[in-house]
N, C-alpha and C positions, 0 to 999 in steps of 0.2 A: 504494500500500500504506500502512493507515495504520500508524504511527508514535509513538513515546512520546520524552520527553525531560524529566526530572526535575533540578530543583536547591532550594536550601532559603535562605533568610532567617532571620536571625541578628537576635537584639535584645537590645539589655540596656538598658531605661531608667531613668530617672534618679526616674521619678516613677510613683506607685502606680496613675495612670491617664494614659494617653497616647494620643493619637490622628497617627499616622506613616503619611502621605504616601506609597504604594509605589509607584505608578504604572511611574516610571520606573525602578526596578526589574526590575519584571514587562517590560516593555517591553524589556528588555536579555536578560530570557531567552530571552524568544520571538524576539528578534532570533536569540540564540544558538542554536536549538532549529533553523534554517532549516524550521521547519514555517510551509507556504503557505496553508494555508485546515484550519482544525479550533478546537479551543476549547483554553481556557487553567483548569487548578482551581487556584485561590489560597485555602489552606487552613491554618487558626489550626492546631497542633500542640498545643494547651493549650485545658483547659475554663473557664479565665480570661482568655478573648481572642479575637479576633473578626476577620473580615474582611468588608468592605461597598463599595459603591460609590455615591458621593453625587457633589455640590458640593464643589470646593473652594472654600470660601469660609469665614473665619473666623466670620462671626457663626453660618453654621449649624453650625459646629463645636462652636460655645457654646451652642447650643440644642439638640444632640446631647446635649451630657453630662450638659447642666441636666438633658433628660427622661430619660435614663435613670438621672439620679441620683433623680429624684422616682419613679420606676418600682420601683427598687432600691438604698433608700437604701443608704449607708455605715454601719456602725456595730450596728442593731440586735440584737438575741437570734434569729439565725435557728438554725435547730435544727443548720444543718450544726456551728454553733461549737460545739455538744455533742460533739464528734468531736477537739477540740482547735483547730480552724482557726479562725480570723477572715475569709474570703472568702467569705463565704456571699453577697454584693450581686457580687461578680465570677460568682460560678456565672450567679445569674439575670441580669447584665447579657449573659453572653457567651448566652444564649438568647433574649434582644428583638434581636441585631443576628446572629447567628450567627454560624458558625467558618467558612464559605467561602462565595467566589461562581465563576460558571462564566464568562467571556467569551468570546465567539466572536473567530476570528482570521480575519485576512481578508487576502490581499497582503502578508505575512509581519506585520500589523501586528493589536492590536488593534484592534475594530468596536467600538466606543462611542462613544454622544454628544458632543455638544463639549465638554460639560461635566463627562462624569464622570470620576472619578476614583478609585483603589483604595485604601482604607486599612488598615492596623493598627491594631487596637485593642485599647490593651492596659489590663487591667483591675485587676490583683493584679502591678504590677509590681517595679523594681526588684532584677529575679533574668533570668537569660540562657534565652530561648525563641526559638522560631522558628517557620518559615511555610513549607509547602512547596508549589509551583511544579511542575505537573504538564502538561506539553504535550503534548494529541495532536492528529494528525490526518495532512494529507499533505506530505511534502518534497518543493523543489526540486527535480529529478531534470535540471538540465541546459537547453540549449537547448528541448525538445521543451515544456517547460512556459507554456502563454499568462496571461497578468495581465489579465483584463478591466481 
């Protein structure tokens, strides 16, 4: 029977654009979740933030921000600022990387590459947001259950 199991992520950073590591995170919910084989929604709660799965590896982290700051600079007269806001480059940057990704789950763990990794990305920050953490599929139900 499949299954649901929701929890949420909590941020409050320190700086206006930040890119945060969730991996193992996400990885302690789905442990939490005991769901054995379904997917995982890892979803921004804010339209100044984003969730993706890349490399971790710092230079493309810096080639990450480089182009979406070239994409979306900081700063100019976008008409949202006509509204009173100044984040008019977090709108469009949280639409070049989106608000969520789907991972399949597999032997209670996620199924991704060797390399990839989940991140937060936060766009307009320094104010308290979060991410939520949606598990379904099927649970352990006991001996009767086999693990290829």
């Amino acid at each position: 029977m499949m299954t649901t199991y929701t929890d949420y992520l909590w941020f409050q950073t320190t700086k206006k654009r930040e890119y945060i590591n969730i991996t193992g995170r996400v990885e302690s919910i789905v442990s939490e979740s005991n769901i054995q084989d379904g997917m995982v929604l890892v979803s921004a709660m804010h339209i100044t933030a984003g969730v993706w799965v890349n490399d971790a590896e710092s230079g493309l982290l810096k080639d990450i921000d480089e182009w979406l700051e070239q994409l979306a600079p900081t700063g100019p007269d976008y008409n949202h600022h006509r509204t009173g806001e100044d984040n008019g480059d977090a709108h469009l940057k949280n639409l070049l990387v989106h608000h969520q990704v789907i991972i399949p789950i597999t032997n209670h763990a996620l199924d991704t590459g060797p390399w990839q990794q989940v991140y937060y990305a936060e766009f307009d920050g320094m104010r308290r947001k979060r991410v939520v953490v949606k598990v379904m599929g099927v649970k352990t139900r006991g001996s009767d259950v086999t693990c290829p």
